[in-house]
TORMAR-138992 format. One record per residue: residue in one letter; chain; x, y, z of N, C-alpha, C in turn. Coordinates in steps of 0.001 Angstrom, whole numbers, plus 524288, in hexadecimal, padded with zeros to 5 digits. Layout:
// TORMAR-138992
aa = A&ch = A&n.x = X&n.y = Y&n.z = Z&ca.x = X&ca.y = Y&ca.z = Z&c.x = X&c.y = Y&c.z = Z;
...
This chain:
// TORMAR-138992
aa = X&ch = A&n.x = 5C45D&n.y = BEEB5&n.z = A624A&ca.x = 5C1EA&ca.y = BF2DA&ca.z = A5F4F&c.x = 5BF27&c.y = BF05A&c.z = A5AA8;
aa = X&ch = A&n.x = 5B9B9&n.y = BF05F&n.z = A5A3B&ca.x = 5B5FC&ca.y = BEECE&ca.z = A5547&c.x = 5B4E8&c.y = BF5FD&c.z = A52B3;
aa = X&ch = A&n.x = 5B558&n.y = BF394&n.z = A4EC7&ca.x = 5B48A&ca.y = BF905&ca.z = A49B0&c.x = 5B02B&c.y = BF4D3&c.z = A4502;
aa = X&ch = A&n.x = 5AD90&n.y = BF7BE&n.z = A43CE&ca.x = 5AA51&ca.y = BF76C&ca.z = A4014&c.x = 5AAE1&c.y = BFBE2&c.z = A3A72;
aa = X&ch = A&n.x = 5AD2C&n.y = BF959&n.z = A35CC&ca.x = 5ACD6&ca.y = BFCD6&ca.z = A31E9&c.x = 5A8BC&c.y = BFB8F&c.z = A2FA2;
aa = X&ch = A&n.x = 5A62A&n.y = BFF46&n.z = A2BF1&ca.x = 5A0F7&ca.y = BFD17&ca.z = A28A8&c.x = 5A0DF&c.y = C004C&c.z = A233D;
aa = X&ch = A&n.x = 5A14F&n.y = BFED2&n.z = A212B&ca.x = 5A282&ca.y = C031A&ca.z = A1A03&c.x = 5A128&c.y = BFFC5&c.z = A15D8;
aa = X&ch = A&n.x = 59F81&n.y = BFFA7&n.z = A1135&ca.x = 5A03F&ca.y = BFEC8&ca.z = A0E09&c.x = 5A47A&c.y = BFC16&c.z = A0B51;
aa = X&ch = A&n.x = 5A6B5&n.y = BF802&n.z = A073C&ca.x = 5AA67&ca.y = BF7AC&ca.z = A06F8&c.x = 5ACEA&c.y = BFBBB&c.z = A0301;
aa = X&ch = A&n.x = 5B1F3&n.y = BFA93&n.z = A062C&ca.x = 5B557&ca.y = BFF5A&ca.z = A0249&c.x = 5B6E0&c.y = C0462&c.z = A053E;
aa = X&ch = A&n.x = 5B389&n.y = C0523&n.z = A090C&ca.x = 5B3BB&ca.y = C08F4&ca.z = A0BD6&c.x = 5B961&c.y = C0ACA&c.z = A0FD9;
aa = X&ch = A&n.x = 5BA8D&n.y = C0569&n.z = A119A&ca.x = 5BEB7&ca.y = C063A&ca.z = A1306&c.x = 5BF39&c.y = C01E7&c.z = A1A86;
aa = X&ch = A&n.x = 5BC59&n.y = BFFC2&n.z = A19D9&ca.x = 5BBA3&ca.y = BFD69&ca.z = A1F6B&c.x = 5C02D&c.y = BFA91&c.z = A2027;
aa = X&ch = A&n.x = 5C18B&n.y = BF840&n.z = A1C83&ca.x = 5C5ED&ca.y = BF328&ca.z = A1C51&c.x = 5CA15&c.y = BF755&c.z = A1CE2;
aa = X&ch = A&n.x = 5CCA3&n.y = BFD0B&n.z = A19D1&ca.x = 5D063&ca.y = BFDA7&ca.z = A1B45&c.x = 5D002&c.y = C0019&c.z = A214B;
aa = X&ch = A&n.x = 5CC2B&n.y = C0358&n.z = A222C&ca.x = 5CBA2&ca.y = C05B0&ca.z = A28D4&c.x = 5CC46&c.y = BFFA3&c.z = A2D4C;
aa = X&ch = A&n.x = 5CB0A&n.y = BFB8B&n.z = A2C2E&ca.x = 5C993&ca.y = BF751&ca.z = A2F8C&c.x = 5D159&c.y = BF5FC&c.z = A2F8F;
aa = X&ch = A&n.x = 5D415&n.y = BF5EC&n.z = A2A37&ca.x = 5DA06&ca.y = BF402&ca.z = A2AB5&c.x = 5DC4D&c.y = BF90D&c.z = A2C38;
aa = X&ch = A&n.x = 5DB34&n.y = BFD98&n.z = A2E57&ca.x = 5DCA1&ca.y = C00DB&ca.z = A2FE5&c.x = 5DCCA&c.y = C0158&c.z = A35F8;
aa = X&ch = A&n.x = 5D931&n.y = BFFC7&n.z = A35EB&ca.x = 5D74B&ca.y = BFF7B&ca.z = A3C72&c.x = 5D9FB&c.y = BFB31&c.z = A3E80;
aa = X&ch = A&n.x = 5DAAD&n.y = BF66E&n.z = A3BAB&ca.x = 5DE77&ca.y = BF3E7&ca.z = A3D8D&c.x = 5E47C&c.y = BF413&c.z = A3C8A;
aa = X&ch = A&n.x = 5E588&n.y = BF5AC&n.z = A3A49&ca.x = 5EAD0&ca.y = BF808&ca.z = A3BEA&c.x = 5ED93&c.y = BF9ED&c.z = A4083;
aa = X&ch = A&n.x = 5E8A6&n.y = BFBC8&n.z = A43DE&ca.x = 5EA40&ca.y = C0047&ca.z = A48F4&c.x = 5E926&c.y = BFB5B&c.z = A4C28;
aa = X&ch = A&n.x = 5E428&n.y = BF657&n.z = A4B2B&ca.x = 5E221&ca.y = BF53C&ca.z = A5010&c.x = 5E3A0&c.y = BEED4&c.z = A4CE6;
aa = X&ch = A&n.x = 5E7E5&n.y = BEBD3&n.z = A4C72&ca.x = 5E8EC&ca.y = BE74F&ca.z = A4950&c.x = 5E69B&c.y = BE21C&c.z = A4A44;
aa = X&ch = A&n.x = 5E43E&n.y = BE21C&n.z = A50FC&ca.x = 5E117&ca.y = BDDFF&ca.z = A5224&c.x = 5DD82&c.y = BDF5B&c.z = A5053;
aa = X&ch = A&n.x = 5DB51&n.y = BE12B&n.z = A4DEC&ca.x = 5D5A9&ca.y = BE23F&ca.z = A4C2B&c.x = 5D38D&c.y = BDED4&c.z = A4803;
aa = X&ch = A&n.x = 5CE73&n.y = BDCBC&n.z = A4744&ca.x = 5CF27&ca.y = BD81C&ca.z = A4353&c.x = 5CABC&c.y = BDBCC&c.z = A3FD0;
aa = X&ch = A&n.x = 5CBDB&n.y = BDC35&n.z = A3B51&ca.x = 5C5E0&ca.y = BDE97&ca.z = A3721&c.x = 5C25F&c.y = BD9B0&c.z = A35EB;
aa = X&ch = A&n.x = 5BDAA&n.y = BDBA1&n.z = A3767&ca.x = 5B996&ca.y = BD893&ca.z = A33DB&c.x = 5B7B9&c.y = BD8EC&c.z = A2F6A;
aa = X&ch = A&n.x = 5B795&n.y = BD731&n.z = A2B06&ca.x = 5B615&ca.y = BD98C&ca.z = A262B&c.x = 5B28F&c.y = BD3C2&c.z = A22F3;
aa = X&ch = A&n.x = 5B174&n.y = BD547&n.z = A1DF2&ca.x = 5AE5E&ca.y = BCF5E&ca.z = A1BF2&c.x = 5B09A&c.y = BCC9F&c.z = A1AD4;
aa = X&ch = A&n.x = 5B865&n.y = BCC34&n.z = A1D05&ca.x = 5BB3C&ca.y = BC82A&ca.z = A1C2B&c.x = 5B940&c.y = BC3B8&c.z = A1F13;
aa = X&ch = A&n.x = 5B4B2&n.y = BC4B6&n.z = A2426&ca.x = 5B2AD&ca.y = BC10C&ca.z = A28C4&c.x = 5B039&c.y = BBE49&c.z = A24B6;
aa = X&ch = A&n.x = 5ACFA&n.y = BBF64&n.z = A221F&ca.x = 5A99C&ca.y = BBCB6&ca.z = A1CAE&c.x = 5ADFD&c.y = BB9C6&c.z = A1B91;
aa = X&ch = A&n.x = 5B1E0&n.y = BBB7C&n.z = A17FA&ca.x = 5B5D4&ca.y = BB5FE&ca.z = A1523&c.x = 5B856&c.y = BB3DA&c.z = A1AE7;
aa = X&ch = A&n.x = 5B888&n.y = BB4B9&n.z = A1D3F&ca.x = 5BACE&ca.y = BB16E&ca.z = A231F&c.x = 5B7D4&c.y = BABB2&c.z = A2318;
aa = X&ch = A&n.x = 5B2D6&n.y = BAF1B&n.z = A24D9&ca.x = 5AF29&ca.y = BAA84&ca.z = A265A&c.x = 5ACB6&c.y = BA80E&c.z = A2234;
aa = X&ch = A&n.x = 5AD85&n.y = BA838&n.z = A1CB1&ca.x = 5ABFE&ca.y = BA598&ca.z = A1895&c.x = 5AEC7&c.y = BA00A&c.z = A178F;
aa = X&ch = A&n.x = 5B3EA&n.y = BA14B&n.z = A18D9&ca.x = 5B9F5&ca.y = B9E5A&ca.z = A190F&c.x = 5B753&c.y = B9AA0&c.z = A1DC3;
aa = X&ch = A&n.x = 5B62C&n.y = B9B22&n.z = A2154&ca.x = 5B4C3&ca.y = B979A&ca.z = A2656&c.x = 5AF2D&c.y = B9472&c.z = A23B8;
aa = X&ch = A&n.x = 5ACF9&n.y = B98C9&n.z = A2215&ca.x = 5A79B&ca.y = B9349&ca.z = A216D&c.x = 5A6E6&c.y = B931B&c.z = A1BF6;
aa = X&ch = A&n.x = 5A61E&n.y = B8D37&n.z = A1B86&ca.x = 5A75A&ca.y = B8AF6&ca.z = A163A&c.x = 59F0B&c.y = B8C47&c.z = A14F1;
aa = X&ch = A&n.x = 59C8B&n.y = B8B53&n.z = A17E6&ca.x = 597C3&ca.y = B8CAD&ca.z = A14D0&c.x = 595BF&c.y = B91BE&c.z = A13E1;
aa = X&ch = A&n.x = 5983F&n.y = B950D&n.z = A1666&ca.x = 59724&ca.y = B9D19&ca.z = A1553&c.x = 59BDF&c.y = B9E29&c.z = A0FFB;
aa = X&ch = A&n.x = 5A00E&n.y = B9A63&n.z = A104D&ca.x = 5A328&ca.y = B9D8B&ca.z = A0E2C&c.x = 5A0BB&c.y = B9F74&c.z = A06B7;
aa = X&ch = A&n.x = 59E23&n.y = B9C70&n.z = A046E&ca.x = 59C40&ca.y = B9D35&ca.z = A009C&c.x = 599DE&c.y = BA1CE&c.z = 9FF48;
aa = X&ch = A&n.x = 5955E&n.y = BA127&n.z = A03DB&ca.x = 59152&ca.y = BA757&ca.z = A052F&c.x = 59459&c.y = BAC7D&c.z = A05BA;
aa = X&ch = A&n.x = 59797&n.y = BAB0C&n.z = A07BE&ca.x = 59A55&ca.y = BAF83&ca.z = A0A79&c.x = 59D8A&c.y = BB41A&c.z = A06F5;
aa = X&ch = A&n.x = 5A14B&n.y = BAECE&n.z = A0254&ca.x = 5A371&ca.y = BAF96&ca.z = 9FFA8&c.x = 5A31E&c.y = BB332&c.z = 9FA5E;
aa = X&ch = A&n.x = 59D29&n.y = BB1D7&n.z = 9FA6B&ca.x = 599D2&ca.y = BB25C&ca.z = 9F45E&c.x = 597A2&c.y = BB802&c.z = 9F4C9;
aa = X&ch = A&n.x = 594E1&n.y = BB748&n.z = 9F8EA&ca.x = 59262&ca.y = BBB5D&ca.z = 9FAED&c.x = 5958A&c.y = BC14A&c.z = 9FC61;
aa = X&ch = A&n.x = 59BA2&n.y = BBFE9&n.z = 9FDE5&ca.x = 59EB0&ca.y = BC3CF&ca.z = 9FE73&c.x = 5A0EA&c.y = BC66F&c.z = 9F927;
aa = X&ch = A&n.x = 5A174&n.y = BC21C&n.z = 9F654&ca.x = 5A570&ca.y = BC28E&ca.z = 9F10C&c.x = 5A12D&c.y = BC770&c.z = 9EDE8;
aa = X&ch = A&n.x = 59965&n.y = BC6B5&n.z = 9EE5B&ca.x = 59757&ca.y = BC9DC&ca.z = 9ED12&c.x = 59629&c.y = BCDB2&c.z = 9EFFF;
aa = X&ch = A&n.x = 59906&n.y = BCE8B&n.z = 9F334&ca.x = 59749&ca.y = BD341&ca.z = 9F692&c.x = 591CA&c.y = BD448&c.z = 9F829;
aa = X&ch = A&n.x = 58FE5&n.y = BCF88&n.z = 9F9B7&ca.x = 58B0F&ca.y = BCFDF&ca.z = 9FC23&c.x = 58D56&c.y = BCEEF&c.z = A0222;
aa = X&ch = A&n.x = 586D4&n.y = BCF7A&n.z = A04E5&ca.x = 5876F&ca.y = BCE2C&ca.z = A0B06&c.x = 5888D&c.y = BC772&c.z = A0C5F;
aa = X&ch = A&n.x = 58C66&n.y = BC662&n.z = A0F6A&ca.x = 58B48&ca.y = BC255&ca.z = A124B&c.x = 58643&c.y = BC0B9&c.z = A1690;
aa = X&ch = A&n.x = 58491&n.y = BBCFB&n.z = A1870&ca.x = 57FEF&ca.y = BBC48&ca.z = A1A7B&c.x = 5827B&c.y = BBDE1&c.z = A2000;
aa = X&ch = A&n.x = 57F92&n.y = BBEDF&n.z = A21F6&ca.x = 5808D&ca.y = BC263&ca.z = A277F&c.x = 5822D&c.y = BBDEA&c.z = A2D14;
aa = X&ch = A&n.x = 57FB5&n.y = BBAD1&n.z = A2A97&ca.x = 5815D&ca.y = BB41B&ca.z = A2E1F&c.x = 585F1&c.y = BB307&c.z = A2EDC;
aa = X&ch = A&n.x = 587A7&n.y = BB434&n.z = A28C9&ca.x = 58ECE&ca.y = BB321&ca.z = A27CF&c.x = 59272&c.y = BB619&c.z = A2A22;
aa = X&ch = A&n.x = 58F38&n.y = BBB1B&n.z = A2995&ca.x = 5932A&ca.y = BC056&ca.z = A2BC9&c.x = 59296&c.y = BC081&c.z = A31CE;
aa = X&ch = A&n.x = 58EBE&n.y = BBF37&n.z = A34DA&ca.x = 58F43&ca.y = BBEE2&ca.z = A3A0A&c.x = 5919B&c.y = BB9C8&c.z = A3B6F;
aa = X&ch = A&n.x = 59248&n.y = BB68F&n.z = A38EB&ca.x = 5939E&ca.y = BB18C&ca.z = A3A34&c.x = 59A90&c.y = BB2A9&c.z = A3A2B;
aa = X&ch = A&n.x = 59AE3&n.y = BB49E&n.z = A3511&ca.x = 5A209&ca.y = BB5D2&ca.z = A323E&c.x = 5A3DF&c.y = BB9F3&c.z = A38DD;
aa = X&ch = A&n.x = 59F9F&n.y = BBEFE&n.z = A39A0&ca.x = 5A1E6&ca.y = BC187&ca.z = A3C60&c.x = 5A30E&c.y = BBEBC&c.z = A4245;
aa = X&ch = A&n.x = 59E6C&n.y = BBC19&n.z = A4429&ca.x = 59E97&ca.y = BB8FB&ca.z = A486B&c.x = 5A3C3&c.y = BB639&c.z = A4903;
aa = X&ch = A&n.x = 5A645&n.y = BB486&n.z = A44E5&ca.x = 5A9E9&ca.y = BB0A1&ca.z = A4550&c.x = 5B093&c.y = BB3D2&c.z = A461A;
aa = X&ch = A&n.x = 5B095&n.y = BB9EB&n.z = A43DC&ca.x = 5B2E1&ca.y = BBBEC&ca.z = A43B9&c.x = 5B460&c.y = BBF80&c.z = A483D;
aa = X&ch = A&n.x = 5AEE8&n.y = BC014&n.z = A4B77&ca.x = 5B082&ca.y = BC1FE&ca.z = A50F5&c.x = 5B1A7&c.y = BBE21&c.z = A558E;
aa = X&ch = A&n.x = 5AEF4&n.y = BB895&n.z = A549A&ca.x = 5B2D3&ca.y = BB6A5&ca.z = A58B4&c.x = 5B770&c.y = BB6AB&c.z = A58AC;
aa = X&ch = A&n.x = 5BB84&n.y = BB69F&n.z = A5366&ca.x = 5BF6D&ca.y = BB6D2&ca.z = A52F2&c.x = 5C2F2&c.y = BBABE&c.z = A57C3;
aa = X&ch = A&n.x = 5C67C&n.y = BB862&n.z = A5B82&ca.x = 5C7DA&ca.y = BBA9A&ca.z = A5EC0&c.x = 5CAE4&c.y = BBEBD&c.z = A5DCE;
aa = X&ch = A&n.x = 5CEE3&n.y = BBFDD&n.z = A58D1&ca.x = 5D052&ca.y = BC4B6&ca.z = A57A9&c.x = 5CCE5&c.y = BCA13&c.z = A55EE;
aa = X&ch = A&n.x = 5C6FB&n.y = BC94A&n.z = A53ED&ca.x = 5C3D1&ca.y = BCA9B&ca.z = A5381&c.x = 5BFBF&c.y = BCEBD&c.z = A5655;
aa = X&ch = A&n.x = 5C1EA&n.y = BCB54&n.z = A5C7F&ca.x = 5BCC2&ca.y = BCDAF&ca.z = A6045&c.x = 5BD68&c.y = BD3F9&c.z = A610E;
aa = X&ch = A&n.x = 5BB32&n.y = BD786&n.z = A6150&ca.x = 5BA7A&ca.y = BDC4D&ca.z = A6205&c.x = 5C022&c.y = BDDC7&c.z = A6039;
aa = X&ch = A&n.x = 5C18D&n.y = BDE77&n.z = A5B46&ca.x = 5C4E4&ca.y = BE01D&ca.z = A59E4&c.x = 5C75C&c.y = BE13C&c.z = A5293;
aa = X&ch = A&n.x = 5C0C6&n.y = BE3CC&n.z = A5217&ca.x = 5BFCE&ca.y = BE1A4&ca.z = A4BC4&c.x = 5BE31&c.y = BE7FC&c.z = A49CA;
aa = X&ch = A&n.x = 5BF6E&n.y = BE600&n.z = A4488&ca.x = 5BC2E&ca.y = BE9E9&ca.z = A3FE4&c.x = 5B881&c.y = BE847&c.z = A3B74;
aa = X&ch = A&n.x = 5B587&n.y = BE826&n.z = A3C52&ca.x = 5B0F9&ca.y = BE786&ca.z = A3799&c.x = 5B0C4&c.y = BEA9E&c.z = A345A;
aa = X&ch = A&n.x = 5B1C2&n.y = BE822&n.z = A2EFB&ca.x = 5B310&ca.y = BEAD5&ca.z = A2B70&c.x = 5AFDE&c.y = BE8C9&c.z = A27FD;
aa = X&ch = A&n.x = 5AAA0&n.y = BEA7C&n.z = A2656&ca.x = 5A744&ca.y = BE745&ca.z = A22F4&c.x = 5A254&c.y = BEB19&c.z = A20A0;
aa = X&ch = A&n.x = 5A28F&n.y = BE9C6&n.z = A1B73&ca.x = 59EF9&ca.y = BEE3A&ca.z = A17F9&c.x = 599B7&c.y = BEB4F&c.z = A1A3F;
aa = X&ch = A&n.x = 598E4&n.y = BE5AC&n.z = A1B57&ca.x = 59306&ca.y = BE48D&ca.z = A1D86&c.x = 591A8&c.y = BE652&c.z = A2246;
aa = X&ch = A&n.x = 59308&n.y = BE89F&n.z = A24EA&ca.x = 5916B&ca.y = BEA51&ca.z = A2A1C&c.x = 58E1A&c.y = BEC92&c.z = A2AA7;
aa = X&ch = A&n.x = 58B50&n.y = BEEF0&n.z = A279A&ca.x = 5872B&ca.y = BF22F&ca.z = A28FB&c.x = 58243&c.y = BECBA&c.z = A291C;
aa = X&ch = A&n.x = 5832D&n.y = BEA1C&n.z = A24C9&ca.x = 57F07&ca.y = BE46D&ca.z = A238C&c.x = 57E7A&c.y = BE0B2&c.z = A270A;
aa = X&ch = A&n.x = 584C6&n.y = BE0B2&n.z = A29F9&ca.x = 58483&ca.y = BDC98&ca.z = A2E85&c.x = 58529&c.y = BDFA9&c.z = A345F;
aa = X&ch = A&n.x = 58223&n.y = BE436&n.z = A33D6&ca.x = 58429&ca.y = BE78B&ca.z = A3B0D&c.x = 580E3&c.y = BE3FB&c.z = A3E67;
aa = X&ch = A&n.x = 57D0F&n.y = BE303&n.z = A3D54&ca.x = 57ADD&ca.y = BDFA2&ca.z = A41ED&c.x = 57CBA&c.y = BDBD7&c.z = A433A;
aa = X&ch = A&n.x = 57EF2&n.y = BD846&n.z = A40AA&ca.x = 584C3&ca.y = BD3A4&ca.z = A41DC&c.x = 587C6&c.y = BD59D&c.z = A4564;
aa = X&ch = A&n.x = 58ADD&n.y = BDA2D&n.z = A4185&ca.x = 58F34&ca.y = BDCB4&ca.z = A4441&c.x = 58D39&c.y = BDE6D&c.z = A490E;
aa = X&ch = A&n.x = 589E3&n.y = BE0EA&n.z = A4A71&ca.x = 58810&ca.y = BE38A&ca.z = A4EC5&c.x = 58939&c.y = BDF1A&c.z = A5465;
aa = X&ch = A&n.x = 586CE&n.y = BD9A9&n.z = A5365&ca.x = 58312&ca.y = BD4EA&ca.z = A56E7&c.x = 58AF9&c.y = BD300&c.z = A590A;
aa = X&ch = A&n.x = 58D68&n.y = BD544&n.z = A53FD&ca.x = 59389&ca.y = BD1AA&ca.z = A53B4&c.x = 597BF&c.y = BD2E5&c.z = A5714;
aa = X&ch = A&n.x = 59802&n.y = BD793&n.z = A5365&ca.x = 59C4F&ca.y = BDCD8&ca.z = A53B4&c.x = 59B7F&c.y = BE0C9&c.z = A5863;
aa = X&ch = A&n.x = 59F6A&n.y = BE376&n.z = A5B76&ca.x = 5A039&ca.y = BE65D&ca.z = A5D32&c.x = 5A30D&c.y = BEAB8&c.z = A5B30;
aa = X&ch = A&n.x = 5A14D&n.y = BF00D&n.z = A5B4E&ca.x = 5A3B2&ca.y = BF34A&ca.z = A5710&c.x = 5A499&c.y = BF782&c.z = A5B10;
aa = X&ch = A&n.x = 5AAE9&n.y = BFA1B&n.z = A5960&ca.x = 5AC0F&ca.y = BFF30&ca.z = A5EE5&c.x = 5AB92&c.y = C026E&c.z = A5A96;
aa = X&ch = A&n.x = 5AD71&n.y = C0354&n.z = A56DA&ca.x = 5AC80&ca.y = C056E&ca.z = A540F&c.x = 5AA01&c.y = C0437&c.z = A4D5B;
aa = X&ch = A&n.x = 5A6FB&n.y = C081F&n.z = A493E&ca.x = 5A43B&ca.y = C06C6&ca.z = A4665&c.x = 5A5CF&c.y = C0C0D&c.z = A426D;
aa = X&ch = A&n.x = 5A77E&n.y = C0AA8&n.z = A3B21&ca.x = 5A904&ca.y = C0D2B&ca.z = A3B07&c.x = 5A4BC&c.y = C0C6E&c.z = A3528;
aa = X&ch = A&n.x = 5A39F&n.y = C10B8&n.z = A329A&ca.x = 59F60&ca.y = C0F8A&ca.z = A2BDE&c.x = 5A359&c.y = C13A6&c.z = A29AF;
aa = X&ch = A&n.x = 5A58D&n.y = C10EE&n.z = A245D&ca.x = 5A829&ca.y = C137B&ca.z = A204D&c.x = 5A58D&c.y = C1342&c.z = A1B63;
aa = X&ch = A&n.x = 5A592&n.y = C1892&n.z = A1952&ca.x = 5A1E2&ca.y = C1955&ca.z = A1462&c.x = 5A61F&c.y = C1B45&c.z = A1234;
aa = X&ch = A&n.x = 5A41A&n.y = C1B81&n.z = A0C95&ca.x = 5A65C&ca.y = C1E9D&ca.z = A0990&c.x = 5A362&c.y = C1EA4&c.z = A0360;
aa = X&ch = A&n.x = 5A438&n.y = C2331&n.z = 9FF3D&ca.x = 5A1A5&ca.y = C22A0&ca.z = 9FAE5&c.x = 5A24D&c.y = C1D4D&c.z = 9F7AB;
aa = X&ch = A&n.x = 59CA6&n.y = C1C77&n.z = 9F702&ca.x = 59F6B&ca.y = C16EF&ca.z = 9F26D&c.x = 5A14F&c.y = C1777&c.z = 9ED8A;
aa = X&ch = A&n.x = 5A1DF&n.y = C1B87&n.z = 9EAE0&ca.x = 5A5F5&ca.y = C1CD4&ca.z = 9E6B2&c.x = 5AB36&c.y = C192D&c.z = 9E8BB;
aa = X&ch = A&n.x = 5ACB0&n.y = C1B24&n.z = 9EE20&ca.x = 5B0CE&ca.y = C19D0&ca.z = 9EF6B&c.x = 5B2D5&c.y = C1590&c.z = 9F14A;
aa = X&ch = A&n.x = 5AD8A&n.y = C134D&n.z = 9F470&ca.x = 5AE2E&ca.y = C0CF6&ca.z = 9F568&c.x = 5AE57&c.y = C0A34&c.z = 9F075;
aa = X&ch = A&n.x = 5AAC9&n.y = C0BCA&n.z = 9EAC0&ca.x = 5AC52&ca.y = C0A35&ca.z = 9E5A1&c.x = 5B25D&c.y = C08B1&c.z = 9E558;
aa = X&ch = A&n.x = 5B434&n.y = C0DC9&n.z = 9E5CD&ca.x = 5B8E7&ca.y = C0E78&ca.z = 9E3A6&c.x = 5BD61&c.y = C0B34&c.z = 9E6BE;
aa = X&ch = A&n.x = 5BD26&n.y = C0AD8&n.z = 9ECB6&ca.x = 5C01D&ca.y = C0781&ca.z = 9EFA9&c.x = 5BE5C&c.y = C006D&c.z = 9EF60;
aa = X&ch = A&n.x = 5BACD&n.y = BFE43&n.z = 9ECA2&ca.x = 5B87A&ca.y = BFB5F&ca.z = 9EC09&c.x = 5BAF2&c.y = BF8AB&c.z = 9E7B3;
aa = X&ch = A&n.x = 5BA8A&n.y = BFCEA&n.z = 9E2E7&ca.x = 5BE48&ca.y = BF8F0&ca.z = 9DDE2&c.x = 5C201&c.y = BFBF0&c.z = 9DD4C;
aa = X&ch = A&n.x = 5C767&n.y = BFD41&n.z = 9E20C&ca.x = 5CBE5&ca.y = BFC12&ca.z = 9E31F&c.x = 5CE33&c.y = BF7AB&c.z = 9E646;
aa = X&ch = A&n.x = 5CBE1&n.y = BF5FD&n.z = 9EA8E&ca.x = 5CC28&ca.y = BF247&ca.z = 9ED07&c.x = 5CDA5&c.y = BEE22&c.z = 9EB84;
aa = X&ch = A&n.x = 5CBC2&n.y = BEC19&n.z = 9E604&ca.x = 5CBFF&ca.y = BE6F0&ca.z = 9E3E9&c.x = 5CA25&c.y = BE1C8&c.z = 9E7A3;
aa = X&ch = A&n.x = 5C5A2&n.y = BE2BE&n.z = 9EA20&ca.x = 5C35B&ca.y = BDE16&ca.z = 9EA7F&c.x = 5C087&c.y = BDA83&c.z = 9E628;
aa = X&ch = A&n.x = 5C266&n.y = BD5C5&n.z = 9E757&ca.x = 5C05A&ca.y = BD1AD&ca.z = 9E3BE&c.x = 5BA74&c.y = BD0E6&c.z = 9E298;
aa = X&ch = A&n.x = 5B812&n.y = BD371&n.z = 9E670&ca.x = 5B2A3&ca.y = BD2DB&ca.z = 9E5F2&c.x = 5AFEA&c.y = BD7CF&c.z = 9E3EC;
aa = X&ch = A&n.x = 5B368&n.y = BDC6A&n.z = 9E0EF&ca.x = 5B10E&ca.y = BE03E&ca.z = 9E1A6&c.x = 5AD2F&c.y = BE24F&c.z = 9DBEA;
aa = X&ch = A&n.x = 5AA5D&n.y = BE2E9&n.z = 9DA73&ca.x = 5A665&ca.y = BE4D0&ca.z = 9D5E5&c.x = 5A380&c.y = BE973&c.z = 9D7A7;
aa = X&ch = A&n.x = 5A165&n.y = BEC24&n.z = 9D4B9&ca.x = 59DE1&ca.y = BEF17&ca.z = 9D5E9&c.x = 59740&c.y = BEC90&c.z = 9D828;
aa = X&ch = A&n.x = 5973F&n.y = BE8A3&n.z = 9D7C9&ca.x = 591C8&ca.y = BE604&ca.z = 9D8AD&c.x = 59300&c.y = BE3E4&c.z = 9E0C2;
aa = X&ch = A&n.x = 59888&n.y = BE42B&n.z = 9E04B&ca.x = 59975&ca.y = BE058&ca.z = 9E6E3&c.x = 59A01&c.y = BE798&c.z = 9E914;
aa = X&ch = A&n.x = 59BF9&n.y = BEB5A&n.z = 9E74B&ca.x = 59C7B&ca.y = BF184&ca.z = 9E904&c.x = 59726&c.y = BF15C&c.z = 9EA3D;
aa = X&ch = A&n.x = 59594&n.y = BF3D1&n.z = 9E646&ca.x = 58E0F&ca.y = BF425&ca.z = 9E72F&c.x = 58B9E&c.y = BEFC6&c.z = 9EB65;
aa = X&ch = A&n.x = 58E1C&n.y = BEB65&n.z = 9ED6C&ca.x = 58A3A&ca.y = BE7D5&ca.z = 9F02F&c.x = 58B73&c.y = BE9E6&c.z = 9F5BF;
aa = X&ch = A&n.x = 59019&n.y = BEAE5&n.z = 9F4E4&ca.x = 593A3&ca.y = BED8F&ca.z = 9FB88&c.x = 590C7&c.y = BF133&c.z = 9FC5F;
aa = X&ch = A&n.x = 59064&n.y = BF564&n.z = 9F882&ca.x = 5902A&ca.y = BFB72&ca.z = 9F9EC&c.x = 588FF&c.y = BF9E9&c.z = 9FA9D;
aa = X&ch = A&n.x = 585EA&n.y = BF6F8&n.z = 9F8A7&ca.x = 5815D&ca.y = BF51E&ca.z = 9FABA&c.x = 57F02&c.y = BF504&c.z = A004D;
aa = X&ch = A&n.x = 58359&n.y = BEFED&n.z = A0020&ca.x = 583C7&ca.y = BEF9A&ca.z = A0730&c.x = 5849F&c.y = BF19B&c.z = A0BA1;
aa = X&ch = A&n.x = 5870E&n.y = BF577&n.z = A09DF&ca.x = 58AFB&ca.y = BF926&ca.z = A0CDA&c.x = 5851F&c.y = BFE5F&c.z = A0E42;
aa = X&ch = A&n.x = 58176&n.y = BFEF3&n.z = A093D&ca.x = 57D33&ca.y = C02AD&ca.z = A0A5D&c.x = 57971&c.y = C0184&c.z = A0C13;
aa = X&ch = A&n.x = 5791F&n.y = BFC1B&n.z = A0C8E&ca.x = 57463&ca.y = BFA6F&ca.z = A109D&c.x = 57529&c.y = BFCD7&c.z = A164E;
């Protein structure tokens, strides 16, 4: 079973994606942890990768099909995933050429409220300038 979540962050993908696995435990999530995965493996992306995430900008799309490529051969991997990633709308044509999706799921919600779930969270990276770059991306 492939599922595709797509939201904004904050929205809630990460908890629906550890929800879903609960019921289904082989299931592996994909999320932009594949980014710090494959940063850890290559010593010349890991810089780019790093910098570029910490500001909540886009990774280059090379990296992300390359990171994802590496993540579906993974044999626990094969048709048995959740994508869980606020870039998806930026990288569907990747995802599309990659991924197999049974199901596809878009979670919205007001951004008052993604505000508000945003600086509770306590991510290390979080400001109002890296909010605004997400919620950017997210409206393209």
């Amino acid at each position: 079973m492939n599922i595709c979540l797509i939201g904004p962050g904050g929205v809630g993908k990460t908890t629906l994606a550890n929800k879903i696995k609960e019921h289904f435990p082989t299931i592996t999530i994909i999320n932009s942890d594949i980014l710090r995965e494959y940063a850890i493996t290559s010593p010349k992306d890991r810089k780019i990768i790093l910098a570029l995430m910490e500001r909540s900008e886009p990774v280059p799309k090379k990296m992300v099909k390359h990171a994802l490529s590496l993540k579906l051969q993974q044999k626990q991997t094969k048709d048995n995933y959740i994508f869980d990633n606020v870039f998806a709308y930026e990288f569907l044509p990747v995802i599309m050429k990659q991924m197999k999706f049974d199901f596809w799921f878009l979670l919205e919600t007001d951004e008052t409220i993604l505000l508000e779930r945003s600086t509770t969270r306590k991510r290390d990276d979080f400001c109002m300038e890296n909010f605004n770059k997400r919620m950017n991306l997210y409206k393209k």
